[in-house]
C-alpha positions as CSV (number, residue, x, y, z in Angstrom):
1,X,0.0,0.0,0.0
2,X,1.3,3.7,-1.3
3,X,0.8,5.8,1.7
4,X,1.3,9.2,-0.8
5,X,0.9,12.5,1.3
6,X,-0.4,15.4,-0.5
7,X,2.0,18.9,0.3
8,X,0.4,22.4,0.5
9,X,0.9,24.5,-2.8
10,X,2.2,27.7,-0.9
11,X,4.4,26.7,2.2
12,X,4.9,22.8,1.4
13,X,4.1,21.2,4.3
14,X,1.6,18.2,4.8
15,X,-2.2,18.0,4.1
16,X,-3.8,16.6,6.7
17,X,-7.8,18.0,5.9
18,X,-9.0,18.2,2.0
19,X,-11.0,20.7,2.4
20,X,-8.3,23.9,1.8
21,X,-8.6,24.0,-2.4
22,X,-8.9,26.2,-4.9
23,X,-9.6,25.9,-8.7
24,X,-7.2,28.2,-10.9
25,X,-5.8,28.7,-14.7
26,X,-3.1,26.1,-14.0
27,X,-5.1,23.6,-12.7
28,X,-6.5,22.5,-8.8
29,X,-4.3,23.8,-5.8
30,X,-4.9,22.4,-2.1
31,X,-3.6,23.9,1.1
32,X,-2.9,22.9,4.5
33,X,-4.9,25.4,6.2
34,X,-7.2,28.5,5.5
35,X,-4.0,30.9,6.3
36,X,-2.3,29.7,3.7
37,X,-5.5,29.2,0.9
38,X,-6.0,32.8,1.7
39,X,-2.6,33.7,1.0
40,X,-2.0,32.4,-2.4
41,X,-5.4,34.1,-3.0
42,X,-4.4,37.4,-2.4
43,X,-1.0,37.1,-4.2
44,X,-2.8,35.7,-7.2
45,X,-6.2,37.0,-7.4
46,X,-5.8,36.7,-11.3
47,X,-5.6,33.2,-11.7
48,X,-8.6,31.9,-9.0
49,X,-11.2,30.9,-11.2
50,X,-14.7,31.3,-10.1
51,X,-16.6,28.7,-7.8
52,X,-20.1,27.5,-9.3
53,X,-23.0,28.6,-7.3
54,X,-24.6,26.7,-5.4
55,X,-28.1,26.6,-5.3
C-alpha cells in the first residue's frame, strides 16, 4: 500500500484536511490550512477561477 501525502501549494508542508482547495488557470491547488489558501489568493487573485454557485 502507497501511503502518498499530498504537500500544501504555498508553504509545502503536509495535508492533513482536503478541504483547503482552490480551482485556478493552471489547474487545482490544495492547502494545509485556510491561512495559507488565503494567501495564495491574495497574491494571485488573477488566476482563481470562479466557484459555481450553489443553489
Amino acid at each position: 500500500m502507497t501511503n502518498t501525502k499530498q504537500v500544501c501549494d504555498l508553504c509545502g508542508l503536509d495535508i492533513e484536511l482536503s478541504s483547503f482547495t482552490l480551482k485556478t488557470k493552471e489547474g487545482d491547488k490544495a492547502f494545509c490550512c485556510e491561512g495559507c489558501k488565503g494567501i495564495y489568493q491574495l497574491l494571485n487573485e488573477d488566476q482563481i477561477l470562479p466557484e459555481p454557485n450553489q443553489n
